[in-house]
C-alpha positions in Angstrom: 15.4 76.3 10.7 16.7 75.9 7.3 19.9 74.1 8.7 17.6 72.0 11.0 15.4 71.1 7.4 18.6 70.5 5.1 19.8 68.1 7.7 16.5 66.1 8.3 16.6 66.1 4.3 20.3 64.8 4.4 19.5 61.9 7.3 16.2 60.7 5.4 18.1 60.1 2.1 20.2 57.8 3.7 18.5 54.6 3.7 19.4 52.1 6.0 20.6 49.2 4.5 18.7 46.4 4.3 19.5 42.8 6.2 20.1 40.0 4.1 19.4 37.1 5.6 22.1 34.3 5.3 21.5 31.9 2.4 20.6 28.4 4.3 21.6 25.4 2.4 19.4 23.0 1.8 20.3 19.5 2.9 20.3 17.0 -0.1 17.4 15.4 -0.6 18.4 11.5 0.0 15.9 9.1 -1.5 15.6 6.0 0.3 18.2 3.5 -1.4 16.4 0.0 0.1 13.4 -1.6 -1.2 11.3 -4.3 1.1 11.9 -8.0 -0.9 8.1 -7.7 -0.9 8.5 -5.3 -3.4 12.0 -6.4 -5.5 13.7 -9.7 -3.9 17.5 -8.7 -3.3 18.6 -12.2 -5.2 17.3 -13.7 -8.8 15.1 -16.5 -8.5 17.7 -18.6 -9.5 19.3 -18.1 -6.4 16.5 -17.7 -4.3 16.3 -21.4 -4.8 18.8 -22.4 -3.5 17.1 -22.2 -0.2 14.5 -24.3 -0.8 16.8 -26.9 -2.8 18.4 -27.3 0.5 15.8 -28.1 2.3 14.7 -30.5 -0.1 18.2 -32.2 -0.6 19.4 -32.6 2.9 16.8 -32.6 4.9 13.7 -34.6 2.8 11.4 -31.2 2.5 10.9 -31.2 6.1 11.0 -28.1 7.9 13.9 -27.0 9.4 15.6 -24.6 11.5 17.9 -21.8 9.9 21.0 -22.8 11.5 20.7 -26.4 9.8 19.6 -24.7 6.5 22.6 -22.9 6.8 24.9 -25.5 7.7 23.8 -27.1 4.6 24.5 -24.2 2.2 27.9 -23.8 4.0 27.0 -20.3 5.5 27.0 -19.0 8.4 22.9 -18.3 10.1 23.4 -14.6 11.0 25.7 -13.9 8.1 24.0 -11.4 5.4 23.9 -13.7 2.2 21.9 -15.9 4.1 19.7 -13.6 5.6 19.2 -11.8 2.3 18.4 -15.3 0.6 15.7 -16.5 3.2 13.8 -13.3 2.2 14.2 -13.4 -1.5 12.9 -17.0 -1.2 9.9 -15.4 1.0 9.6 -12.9 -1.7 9.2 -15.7 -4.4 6.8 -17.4 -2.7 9.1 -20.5 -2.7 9.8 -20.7 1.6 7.8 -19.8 4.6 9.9 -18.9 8.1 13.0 -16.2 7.6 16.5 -16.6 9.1 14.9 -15.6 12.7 11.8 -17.7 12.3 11.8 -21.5 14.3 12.1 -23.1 11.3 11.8 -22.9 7.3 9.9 -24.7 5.4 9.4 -25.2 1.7 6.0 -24.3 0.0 4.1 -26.7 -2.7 5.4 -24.0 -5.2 8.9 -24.5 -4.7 8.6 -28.0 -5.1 6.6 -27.8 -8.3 9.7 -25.7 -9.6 12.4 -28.1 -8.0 10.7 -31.8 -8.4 8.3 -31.4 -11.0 5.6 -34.0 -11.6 4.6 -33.0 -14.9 6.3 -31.8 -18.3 6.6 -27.9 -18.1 5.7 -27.8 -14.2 8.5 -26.2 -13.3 7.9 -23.8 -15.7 4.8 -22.8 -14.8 5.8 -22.4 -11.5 8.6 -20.5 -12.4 6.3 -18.2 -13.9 4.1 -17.7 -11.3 6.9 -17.3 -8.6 8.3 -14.0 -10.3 4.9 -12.5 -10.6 4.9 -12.5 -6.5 7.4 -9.4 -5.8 4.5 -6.2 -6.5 7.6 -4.6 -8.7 8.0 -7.4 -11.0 3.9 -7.9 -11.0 3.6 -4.3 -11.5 6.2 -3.2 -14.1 5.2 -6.6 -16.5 1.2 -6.4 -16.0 1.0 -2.6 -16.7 2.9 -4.0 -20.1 1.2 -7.1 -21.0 0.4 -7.5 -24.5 2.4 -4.4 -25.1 5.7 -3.7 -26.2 8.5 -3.0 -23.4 9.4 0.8 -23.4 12.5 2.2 -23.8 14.8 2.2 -21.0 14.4 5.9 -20.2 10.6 5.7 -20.2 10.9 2.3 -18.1 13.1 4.4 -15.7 10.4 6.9 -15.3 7.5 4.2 -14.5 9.8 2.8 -12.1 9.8 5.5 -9.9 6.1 6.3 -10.4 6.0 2.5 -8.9 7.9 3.9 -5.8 11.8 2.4 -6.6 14.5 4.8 -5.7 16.1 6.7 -8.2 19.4 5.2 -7.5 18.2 1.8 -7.8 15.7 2.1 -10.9 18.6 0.5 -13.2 19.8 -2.1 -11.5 15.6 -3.2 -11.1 15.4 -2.6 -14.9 17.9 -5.0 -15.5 16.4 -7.5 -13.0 13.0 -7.0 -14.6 14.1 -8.1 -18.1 16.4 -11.1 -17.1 13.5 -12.1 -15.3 11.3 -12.1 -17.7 13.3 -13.0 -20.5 14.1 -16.3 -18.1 10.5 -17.5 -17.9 9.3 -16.9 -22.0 7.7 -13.5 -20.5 9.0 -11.7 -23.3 8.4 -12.1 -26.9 10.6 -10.9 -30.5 8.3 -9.9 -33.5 10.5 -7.7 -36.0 13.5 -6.9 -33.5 10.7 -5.5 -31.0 10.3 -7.2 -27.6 6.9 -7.7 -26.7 5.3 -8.7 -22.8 3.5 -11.6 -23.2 2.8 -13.0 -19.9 0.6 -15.9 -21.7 4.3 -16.9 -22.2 6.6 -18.4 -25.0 9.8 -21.1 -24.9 12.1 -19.6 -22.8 15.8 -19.0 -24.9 18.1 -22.4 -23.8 20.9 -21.3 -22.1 23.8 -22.0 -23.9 25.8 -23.8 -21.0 24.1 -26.6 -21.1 26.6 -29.3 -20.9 28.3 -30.6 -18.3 31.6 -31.1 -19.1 33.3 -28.3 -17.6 31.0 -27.9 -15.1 32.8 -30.1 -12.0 29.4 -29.4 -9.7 27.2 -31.3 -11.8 29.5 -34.6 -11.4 29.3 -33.9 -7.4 26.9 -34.7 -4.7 23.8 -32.3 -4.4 25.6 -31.1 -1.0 28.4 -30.3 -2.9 26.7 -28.6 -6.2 24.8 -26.5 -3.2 27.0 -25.2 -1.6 29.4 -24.6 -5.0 26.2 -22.3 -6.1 26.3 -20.4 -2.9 29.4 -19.7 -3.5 29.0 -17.9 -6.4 26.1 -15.9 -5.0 27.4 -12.4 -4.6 27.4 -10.4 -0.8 24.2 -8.3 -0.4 25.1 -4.0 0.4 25.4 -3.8 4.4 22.8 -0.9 4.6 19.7 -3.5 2.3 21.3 -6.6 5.3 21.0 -3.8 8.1 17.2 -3.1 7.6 16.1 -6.7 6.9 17.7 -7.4 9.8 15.0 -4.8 11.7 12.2 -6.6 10.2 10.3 -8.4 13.0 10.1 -11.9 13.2 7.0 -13.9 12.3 6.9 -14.5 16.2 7.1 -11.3 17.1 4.4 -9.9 14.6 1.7 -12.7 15.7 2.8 -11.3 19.4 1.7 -7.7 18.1 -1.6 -9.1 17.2 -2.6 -10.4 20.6 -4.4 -7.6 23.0 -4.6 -9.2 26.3 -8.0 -8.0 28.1 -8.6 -7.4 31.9 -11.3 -7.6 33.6 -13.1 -8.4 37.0 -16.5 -9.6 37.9 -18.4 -7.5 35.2 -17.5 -8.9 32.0 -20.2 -7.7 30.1 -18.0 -5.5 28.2 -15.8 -8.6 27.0 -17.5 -8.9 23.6 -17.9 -5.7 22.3 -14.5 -5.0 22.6 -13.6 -8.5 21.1 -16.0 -7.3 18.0 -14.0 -4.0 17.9 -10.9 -5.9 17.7 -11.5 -8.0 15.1 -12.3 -5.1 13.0 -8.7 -4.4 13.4 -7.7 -8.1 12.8 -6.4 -8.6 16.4 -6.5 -11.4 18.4 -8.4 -10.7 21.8 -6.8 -13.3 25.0 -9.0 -13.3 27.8 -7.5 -15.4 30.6 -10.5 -16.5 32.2 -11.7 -18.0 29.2 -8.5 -20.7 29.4 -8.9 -22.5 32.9 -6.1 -24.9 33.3 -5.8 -27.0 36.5 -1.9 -27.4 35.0 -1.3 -23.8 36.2 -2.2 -21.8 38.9 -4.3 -18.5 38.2 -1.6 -16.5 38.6 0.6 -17.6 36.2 -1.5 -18.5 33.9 -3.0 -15.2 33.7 1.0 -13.5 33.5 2.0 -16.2 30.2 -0.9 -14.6 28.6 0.3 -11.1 29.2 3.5 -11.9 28.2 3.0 -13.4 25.2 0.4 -10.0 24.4 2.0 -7.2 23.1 -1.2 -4.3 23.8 -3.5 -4.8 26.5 -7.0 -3.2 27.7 -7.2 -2.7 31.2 -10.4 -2.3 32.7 -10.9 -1.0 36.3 -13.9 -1.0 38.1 -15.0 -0.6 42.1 -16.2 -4.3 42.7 -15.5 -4.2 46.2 -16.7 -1.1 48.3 -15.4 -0.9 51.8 -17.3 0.8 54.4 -16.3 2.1 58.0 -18.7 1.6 60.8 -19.0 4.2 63.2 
């Protein structure tokens, strides 16, 4: 029994060793590198208007389609500087209609800043057009009045704002030349100060034309010299505004075709519900055409629906004599 004891004793000392379970690494944490144009445009607004200076130059103001906007800024329509431009100029407030919409046209703003009818007009409209991307609104209205932060602090509020780490520089940068561009930002004792009441912007200091062989050109010409110097957007920024949908294809979103038989008492509280949404009810029996049969006018509608509300009922009940 003592043997039996003195061996239990020597088995139970013997822990059994424990399992470890295998370190799992963790996958780097990737902050999304891309901001909507909404938020930062992808081009200065120097460049931006080149868009609408095309429009205005070749083609009188009047709306256009892209592939003749692009024609006349010697780019190709489904290349990425010009799809990157058409929604920097969106951005700025200074176009209306991207590089898939039917057709571009040029907003009262724009014009203000490209064929001004009064002395500082372009200015102004300058002005307001950078305080249209919500970074740029953001960053220089939470600063108003006040002076700019340093760069590291400015980094920080940056991505409190939403801006990817990897990107909170290069938006910096944009931020100030922006600004500094308009009279946005004002010097008092070597401090820069936000003062979106705004001051005389700094004159370039390439101001003459001499060595400048665009300015002796045709506006064509000067256009499409500008473009050129316009640098190529990243591939991944073209890739996703390339997914965006199309102003056509958002309105189609908004449309919610509604079926319905004899009983249509249901139509308008379902149209009220809808509208709480902001969508656009279509009810086909509302839009007789003697142009169309039934039929087909009731499958356009669909089609050009992108949700519907089906509603079934037993209108017709079939009985079976005996």
């Amino acid at each position: 029994m003592a043997q039996v004891s003195a061996k239990k004793a020597a088995t139970g000392s013997k822990k059994a060793p424990k399992k470890v379970a295998p370190e799992v690494s963790k996958a780097p944490d990737k902050t999304r590198s891309y901001l909507s144009q909404e938020d930062i445009p992808a081009y200065e607004l120097d460049e931006a208007l080149l868009v609408p200076k095309a429009l205005l130059q070749q083609y009188g103001g009047h709306p256009s389609t892209p592939l003749d906007v692009a024609a006349a800024m010697d780019l190709t329509p489904t290349s990425g500087k010009f799809r990157m431009l058409c929604g920097a100029s969106i951005a700025y407030g200074l176009t209306s209609g991207g590089y898939n919409a039917a057709e571009i046209s040029v907003t009262d703003l724009a014009k203000q800043i490209i064929e001004p009818q009064e002395e500082d007009a372009d200015l102004a409209g300058k002005r307001e057009a950078i305080m249209k991307p919500r970074i740029l609104r953001e960053f220089l209205s939470k600063y108003s009045g006040s002076q700019l932060p340093r760069e590291d602090i400015a980094l920080n509020v940056l991505k409190g704002m939403n801006v990817p780490a990897d990107r909170t520089k290069q938006v910096w940068g944009m931020i100030l030349k922006s600004a500094e561009s308009v009279g946005f930002l004002q010097t008092i004792k070597d401090r820069r100060y936000v003062n979106l009441g705004g001051v005389k912007p700094p004159v370039s200091g390439a101001t003459t034309t001499e060595e400048d062989p665009a300015t002796e050109s045709s506006p064509e010409a000067q256009i499409k010299a500008m473009v050129k110097t316009v640098q190529e957007p990243e591939p991944s920024a073209v890739a996703l505004e390339s997914r965006k949908p199309s102003a056509q294809s958002e309105a189609r979103m908004r449309r919610v075709f509604i079926t319905h038989g004899k009983n249509t008492s249901f139509i308008e509280p379902i149209k009220e519900l809808l509208g709480f949404g902001e969508l656009i009810p279509i009810v086909s029996i509302q839009k007789e055409s003697v142009a169309q049969p039934v039929p087909d006018k009731v499958m356009n509608d669909m089609r050009g629906c992108g949700a519907a509300i089906i509603h079934v009922d037993g209108e017709i009940k079939a009985t079976v004599n005996k």
